[in-house]
C-alpha positions as CSV (number, residue, x, y, z in Angstrom):
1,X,0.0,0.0,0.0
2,X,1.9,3.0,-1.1
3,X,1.4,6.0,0.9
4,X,1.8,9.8,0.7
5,X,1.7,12.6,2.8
6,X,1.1,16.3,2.2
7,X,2.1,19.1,4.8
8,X,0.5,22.7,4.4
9,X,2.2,25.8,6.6
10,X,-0.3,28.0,7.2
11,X,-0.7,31.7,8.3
12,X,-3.5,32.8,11.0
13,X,-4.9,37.1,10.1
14,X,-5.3,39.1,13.0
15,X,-9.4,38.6,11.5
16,X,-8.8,34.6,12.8
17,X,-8.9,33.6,9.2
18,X,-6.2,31.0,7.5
19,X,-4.1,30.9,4.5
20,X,-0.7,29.5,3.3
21,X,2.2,31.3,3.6
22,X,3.7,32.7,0.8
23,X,6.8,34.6,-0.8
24,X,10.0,34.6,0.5
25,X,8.7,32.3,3.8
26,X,6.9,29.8,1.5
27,X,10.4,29.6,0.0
28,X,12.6,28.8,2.9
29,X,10.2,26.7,4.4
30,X,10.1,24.3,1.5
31,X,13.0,22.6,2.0
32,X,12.2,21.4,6.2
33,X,8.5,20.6,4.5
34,X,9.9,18.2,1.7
35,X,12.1,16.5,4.5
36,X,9.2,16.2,7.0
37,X,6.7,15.0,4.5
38,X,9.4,12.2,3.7
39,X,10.3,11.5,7.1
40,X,6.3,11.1,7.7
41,X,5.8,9.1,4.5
42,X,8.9,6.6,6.1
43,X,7.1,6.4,9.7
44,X,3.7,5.3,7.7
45,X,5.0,2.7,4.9
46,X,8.6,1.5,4.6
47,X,9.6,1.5,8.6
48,X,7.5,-1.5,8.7
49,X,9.9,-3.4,6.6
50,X,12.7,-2.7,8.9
51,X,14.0,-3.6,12.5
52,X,14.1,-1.3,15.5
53,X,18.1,-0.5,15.0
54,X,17.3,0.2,11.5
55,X,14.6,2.3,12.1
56,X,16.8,4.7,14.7
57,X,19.2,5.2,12.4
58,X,17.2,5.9,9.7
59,X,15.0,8.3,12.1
60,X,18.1,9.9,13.2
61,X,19.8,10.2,9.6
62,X,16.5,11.9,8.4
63,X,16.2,14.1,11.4
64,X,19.4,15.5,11.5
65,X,18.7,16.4,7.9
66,X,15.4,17.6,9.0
67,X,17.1,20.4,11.9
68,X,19.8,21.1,9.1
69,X,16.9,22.2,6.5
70,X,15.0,24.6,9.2
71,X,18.3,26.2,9.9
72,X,19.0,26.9,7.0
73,X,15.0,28.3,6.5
74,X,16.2,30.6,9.2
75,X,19.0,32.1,7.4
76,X,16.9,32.1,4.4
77,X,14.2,34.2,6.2
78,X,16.6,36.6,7.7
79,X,18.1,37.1,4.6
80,X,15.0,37.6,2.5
81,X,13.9,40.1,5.2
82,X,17.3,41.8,5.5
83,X,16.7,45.5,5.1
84,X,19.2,48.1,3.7
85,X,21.3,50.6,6.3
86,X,21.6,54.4,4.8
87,X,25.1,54.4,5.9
88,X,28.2,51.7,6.6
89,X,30.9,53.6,7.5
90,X,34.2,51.0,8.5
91,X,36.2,51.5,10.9
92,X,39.0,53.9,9.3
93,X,36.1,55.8,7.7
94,X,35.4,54.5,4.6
95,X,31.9,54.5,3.5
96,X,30.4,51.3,1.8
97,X,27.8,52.4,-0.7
98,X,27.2,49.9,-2.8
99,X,25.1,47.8,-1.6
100,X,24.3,43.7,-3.4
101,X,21.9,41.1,-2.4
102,X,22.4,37.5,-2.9
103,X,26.3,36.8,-1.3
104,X,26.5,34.2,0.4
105,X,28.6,31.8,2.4
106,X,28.7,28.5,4.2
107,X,28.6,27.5,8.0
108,X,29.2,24.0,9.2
109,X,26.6,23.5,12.2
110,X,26.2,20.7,14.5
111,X,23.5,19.5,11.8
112,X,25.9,20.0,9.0
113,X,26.6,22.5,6.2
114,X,24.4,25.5,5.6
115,X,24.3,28.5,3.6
116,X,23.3,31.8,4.9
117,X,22.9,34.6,2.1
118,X,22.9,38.3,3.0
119,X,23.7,42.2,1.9
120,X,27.1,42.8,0.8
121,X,27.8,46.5,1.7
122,X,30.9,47.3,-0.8
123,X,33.7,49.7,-1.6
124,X,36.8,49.1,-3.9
125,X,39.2,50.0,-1.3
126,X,38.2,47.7,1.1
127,X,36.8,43.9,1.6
128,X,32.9,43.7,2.0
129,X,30.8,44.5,5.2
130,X,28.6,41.9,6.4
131,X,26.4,43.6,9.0
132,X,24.4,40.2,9.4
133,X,27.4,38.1,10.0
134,X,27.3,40.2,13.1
135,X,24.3,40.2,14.5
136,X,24.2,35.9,13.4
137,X,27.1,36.1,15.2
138,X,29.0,33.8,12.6
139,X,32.8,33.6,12.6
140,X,35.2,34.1,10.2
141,X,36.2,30.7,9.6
142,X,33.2,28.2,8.5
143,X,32.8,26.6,11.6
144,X,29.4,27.8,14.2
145,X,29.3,28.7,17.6
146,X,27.7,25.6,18.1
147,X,30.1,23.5,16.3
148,X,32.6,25.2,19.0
149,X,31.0,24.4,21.8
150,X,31.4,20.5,20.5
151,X,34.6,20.8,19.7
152,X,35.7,22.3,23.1
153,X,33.9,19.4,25.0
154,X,35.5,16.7,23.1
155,X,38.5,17.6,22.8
156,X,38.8,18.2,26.4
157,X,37.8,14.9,27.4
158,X,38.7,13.0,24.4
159,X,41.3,12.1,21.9
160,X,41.4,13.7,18.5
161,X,40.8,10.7,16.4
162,X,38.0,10.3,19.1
163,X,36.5,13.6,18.9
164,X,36.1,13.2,14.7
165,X,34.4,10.1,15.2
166,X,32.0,11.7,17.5
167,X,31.4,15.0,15.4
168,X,31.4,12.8,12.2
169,X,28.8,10.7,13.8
170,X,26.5,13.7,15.6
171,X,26.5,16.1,12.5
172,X,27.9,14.1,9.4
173,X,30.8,16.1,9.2
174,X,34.6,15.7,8.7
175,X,36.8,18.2,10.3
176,X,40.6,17.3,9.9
177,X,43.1,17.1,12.9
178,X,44.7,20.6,11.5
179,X,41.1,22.5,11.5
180,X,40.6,20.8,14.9
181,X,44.0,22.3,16.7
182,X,43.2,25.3,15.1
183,X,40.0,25.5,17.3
184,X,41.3,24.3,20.0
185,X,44.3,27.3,19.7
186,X,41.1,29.3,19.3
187,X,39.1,28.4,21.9
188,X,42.1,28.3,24.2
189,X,42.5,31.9,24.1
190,X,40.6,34.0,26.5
191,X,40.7,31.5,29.2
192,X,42.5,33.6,31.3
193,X,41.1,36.9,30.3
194,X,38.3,35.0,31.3
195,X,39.0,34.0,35.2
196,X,40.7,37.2,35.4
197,X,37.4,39.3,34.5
198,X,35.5,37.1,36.7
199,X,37.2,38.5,40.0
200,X,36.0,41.2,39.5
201,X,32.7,39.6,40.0
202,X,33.0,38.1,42.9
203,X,31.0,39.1,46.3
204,X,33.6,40.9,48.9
205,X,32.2,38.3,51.9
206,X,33.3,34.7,51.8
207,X,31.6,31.9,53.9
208,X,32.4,32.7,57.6
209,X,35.0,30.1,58.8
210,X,36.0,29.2,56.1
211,X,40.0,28.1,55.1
212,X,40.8,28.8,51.5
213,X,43.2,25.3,50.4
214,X,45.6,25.7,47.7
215,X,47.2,22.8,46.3
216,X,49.9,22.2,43.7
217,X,51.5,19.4,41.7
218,X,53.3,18.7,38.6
219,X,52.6,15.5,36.0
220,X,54.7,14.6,32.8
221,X,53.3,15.2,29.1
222,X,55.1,13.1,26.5
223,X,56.4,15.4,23.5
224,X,57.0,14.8,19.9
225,X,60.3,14.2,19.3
226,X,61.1,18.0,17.8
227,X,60.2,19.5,21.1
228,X,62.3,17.0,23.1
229,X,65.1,18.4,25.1
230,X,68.9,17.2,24.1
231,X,69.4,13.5,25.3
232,X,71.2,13.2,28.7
233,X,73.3,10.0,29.4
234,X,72.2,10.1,32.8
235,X,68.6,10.2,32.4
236,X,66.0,7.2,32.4
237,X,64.1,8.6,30.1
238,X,66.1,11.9,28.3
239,X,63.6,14.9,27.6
240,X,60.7,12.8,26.8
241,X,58.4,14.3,28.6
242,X,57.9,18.0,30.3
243,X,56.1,19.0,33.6
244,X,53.0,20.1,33.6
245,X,52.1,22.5,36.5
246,X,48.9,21.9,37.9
247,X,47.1,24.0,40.7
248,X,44.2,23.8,42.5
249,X,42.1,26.0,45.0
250,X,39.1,25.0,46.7
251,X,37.0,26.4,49.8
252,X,37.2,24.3,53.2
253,X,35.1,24.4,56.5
254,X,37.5,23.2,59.2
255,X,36.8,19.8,61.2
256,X,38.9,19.3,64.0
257,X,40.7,15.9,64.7
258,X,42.9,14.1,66.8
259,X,46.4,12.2,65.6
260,X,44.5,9.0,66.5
261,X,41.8,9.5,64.0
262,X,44.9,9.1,61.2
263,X,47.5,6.4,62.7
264,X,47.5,4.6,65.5
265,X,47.3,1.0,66.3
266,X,43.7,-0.1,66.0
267,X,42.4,-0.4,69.0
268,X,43.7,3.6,69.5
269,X,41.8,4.6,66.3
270,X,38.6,7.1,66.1
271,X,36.6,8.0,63.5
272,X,36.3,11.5,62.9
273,X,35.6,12.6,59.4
274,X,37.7,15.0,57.8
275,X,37.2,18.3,56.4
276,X,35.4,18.2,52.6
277,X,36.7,20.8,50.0
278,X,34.1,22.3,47.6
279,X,34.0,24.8,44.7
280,X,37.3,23.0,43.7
281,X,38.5,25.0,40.8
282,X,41.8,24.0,38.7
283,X,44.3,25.5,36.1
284,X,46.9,23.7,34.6
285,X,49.9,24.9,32.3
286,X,52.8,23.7,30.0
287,X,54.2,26.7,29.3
288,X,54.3,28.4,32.9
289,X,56.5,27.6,35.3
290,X,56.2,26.6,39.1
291,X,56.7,30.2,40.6
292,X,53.7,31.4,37.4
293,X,51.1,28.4,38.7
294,X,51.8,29.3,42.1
295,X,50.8,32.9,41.6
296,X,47.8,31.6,39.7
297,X,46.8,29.7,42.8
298,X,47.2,32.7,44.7
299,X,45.4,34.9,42.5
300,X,42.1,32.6,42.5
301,X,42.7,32.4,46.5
302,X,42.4,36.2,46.0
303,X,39.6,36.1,43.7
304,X,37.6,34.3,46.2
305,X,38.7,36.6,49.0
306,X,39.8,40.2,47.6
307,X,39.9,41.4,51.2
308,X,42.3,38.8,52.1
309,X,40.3,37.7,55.4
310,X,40.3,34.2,55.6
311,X,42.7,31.9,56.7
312,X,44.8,30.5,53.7
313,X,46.8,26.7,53.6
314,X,48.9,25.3,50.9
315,X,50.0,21.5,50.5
316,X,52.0,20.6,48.5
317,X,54.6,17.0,48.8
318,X,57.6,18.0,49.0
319,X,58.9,19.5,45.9
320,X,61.1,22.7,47.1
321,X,60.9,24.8,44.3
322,X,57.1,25.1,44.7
323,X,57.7,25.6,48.6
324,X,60.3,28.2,47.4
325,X,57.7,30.1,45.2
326,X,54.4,29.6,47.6
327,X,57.0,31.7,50.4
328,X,57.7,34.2,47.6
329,X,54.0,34.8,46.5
330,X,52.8,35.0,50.5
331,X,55.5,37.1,51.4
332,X,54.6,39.8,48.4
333,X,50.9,39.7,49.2
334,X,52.2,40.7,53.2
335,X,50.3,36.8,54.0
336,X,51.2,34.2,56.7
337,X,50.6,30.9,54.5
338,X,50.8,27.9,55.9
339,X,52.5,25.1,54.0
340,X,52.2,21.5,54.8
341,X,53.3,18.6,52.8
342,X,51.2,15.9,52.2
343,X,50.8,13.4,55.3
344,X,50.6,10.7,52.7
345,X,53.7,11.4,51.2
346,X,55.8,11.3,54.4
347,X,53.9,8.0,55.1
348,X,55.4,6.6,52.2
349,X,58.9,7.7,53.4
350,X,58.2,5.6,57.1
351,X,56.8,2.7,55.2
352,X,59.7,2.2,53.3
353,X,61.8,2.5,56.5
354,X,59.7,0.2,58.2
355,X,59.9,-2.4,55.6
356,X,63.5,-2.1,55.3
357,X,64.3,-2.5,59.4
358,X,61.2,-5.4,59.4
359,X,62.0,-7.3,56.1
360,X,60.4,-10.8,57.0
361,X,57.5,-9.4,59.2
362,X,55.0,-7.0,57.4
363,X,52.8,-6.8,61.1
364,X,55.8,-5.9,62.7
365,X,56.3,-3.4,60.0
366,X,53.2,-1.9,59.7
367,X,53.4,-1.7,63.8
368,X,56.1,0.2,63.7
369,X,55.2,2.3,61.2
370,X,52.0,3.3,63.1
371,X,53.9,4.1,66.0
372,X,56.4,6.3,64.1
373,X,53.7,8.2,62.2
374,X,51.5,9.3,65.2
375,X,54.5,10.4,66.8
376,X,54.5,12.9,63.6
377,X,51.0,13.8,63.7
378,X,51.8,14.8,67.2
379,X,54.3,17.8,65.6
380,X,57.4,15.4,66.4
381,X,59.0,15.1,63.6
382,X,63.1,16.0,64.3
383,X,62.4,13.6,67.2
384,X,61.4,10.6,64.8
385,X,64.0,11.5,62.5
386,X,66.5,11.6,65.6
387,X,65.1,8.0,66.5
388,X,65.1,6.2,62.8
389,X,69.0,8.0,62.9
390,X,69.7,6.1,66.4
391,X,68.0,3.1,65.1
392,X,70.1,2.8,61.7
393,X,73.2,3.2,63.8
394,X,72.6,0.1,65.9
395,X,71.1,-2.1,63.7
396,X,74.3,-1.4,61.5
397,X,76.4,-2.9,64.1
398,X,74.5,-6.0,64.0
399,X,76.8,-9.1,62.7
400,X,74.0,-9.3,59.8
401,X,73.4,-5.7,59.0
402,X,70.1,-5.0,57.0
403,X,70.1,-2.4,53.6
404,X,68.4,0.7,55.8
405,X,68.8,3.0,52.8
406,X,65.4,3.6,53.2
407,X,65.4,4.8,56.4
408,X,68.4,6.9,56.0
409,X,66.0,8.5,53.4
410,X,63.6,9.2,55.7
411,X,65.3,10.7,58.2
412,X,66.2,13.1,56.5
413,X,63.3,14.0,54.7
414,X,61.6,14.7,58.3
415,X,65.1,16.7,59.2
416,X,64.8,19.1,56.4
417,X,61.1,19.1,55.9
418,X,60.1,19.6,59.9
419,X,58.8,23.2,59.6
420,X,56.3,21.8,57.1
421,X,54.9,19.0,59.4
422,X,53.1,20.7,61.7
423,X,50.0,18.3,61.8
424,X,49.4,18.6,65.6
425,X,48.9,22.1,64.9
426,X,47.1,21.5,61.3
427,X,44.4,19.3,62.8
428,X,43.8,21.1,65.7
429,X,43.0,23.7,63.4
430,X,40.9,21.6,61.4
431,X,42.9,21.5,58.4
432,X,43.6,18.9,55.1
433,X,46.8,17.3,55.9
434,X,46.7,15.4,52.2
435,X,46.9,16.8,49.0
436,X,44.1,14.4,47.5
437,X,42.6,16.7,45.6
438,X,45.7,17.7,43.7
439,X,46.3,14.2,43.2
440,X,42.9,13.5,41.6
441,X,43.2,16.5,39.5
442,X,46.5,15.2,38.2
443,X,45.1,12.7,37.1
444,X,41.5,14.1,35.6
445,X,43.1,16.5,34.0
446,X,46.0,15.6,32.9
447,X,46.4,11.4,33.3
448,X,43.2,10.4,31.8
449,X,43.6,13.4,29.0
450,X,47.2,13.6,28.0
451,X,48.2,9.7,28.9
452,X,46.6,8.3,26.1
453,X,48.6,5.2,24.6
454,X,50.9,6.6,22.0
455,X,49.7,10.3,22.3
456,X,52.9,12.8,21.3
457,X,52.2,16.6,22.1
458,X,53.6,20.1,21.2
459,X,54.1,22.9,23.8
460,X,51.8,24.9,22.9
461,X,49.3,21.6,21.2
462,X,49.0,20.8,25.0
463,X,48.3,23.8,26.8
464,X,45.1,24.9,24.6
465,X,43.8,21.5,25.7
466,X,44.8,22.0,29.1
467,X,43.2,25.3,28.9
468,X,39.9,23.4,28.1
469,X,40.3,20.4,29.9
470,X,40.4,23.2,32.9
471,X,37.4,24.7,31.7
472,X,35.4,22.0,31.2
473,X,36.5,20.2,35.2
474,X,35.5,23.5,36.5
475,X,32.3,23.4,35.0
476,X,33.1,26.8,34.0
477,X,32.7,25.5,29.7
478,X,28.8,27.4,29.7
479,X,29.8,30.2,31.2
480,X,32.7,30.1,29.1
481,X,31.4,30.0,25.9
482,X,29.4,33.4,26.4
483,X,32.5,34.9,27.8
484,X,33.8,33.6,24.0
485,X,31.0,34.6,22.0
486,X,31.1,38.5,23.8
487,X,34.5,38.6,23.2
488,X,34.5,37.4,19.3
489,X,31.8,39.9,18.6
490,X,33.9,42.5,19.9
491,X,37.6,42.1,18.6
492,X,36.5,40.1,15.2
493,X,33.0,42.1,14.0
494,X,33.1,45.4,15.6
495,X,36.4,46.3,15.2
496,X,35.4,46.5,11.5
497,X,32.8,49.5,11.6
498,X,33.1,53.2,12.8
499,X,32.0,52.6,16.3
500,X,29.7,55.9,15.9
501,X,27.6,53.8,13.2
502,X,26.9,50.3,15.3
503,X,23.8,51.6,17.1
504,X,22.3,51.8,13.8
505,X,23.3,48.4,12.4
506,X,21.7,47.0,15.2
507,X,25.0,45.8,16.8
508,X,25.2,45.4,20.2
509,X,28.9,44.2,22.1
């Protein structure tokens, strides 16, 4: 049974009485029509000849096409309805009066390609004026704000083979991997125009109570081989990969605790929770260095709290330069910042010791261990170093002496590190004594991003994605893209007129 179905766009008169459209709407709505009569004509005959996958696809093939027709309808209908502005005047002066109908140009949308025709305002001295472009907001390239807005996801989250696939497969088109950093580089631009204009934003009055946690950590990017540093003999793996710095800042309500809610033996052990952070925010960069990511976490610390109020920490585990540049940035700003290093990272250090005095007796280990580490988190750290020192002596002077490099290691790690493992004083504050949320941002931004089997990065390849992969763990990639769009309208559209003839082209920045 063959079957056929017609669709009629009608117009209601103020009167109530009905009519089809006509003209230059009849036009552009004849393409979306066509489609939906087809897609309706599909539904009613063939889709019963087909199984459920079959028909998705289908459904989905026809109704992208169906969304790419009515956008372009819409550019039709602006363009048809386009009206002609007395006077274009550019921005050195120059006024376009010659006026055309009928240019036009492509966009590729999330749905697919378009054409969008509008009024070419000319003058032989210059390139065209587009007023339309502007107020459609389209770019200079071919590719739509919306088309952005995908490719800033995916690539954050994603590969780049991975994010074709997925943009070939939502809106049937290819873009290539050089079009695709090209975005990215794009995209990655006004990032930090964009957290820098958003301080000024921000209410005077933080939560009451409230520490401000900074955090800071670095993780290795593999690079292609032209951006490798000169092989070293000495080195495991010579100028393969290059630091990333990677900061975070977040806000924290204190929780008090005891030693014995960390490490003790079990039958000493409470169970206090721990303070929570929230509004975590990151930024991670390939290009900065340590002493430039440091001041970035100090200058969101300050964002949050311009009057500089609240009580400020940073952890970090151990890495001196950072210590080095978190003293420099406090002491410029006239702050008293704490700095502890991770609790975690100097358990690792007594672990090792403990294994290495204990070799055949992991309880024995662990017990010891337990005891060493409260005996930190009780602010007693030259002491412990003192006693794994004494300890490595006589055990040395056993007739079978045991390989105590270990805890050689870690005694001097708490020597030199002391003034930074303050937990008695951290806890009774209420404080984060771990840098956990560094760690997992390590590895959510950078890790699961940039360790990719096989994945090779440029300098600056990297940091527009880190730039994004930033944005979009902040859940700042909305906010963002408006940011984006402002700015674009601005710098790339009406830079082009004679500011004192926007109003009347219906320009707005």
């Amino acid at each position: 049974m063959a079957v056929s179905v017609s669709v009629t766009v009608t117009q209601r008169d103020e009167d109530g009485g009905q009519h089809p459209v006509g003209g230059e709407l009849a036009a552009a709505l004849a393409g979306p029509v066509e489609q939906f009569s087809a897609m309706l004509t599909w539904v009613a005959g063939q889709a019963a000849d087909v199984d459920q996958g079959e028909r998705e696809k289908a459904l989905a093939e026809s109704g992208r096409e169906l969304q790419r027709r009515l956008l372009e309808a819409t550019f039709a209908i602006d363009g048809a309805r386009e009206e002609r502005v007395d006077q274009v005047t550019s921005a050195v002066r120059i006024r376009h009066g010659t006026v055309e109908r009928g240019h036009d140009r492509g966009v590729v949308s999330i749905f697919g390609p378009v054409r969008a025709t509008r009024l070419a305002y000319r003058n032989r001295r210059e390139p065209n004026l587009y007023p339309a472009d502007a107020r459609w907001m389209l770019p200079d390239d071919v590719y739509s704000l919306g088309m952005r807005a995908l490719v800033a996801f995916h690539l954050a989250t994603g590969g780049y083979g991975q994010t074709q696939e997925i943009i070939r497969a939502r809106t049937g088109v290819t873009i290539g991997r050089i079009q695709l950093a090209g975005l990215a580089a794009d995209l990655a631009g006004l990032t930090g125009e964009f957290y820098a204009r958003r301080a000024l934003n921000t209410p005077e009055d933080g939560p009451p109570g409230d520490v401000l946690m900074m955090q800071a950590d670095g993780k290795g990017i593999a690079l292609r081989p032209e951006h490798r540093q000169a092989k070293r003999v000495e080195a495991a793996h010579p100028g393969i990969k290059k630091m990333a710095e990677i900061v975070a800042v977040a806000d924290v309500t204190p929780a008090v605790r005891e030693p014995e809610d960390i490490a003790a033996p079990p039958a000493r052990r409470q169970e206090h929770p721990g303070p929570l952070a929230r509004d975590k925010g990151v930024s991670a960069s390939l290009t900065d260095d340590i002493p430039a990511m440091i001041g970035a976490a100090f200058d969101e610390a300050d964002r949050r709290d311009p009057q500089r109020g609240r009580q400020r920490i940073f952890l970090v585990d151990g890495n001196k330069q950072q210590i080095t540049a978190i003293e420099a940035h406090a002491a410029a700003r006239g702050l008293k910042v704490p700095i502890l290093i991770d609790y975690l990272h100097v358990s690792g250090y007594l672990g090792k010791a403990a294994a290495a005095l204990h070799p055949h007796d992991p309880t024995a280990a662990g017990q010891w261990a337990d005891g060493q580490l409260l005996r930190v988190l009780h602010g007693r750290a030259k002491a412990v170093a003192a006693t794994l020192r004494s300890v490595a002596a006589k055990t040395r002077d056993n007739p079978h002496p045991l390989n105590l490099t270990a805890l050689d290691k870690a005694a001097t790690y708490l020597a030199n590190n002391h003034q930074h493992l303050r937990y008695d004083k951290a806890l009774a504050a209420g404080w984060p004594i771990a840098t956990g949320l560094i760690e997992g941002a390590c590895r959510y931004v950078i890790e699961d991003r940039f360790g990719i089997t096989g994945a090779r990065w440029s300098p600056d390849g990297a940091e527009d994605i880190l730039k994004l992969r930033a944005i979009v763990v902040n859940g700042d990639l909305h906010d963002y893209l408006n940011h984006y769009k402002k700015r674009y309208l601005e710098e790339h559209h009406l830079t082009r007129y004679d500011p004192t003839s926007i109003p009347d082209l219906g320009l707005t920045a």
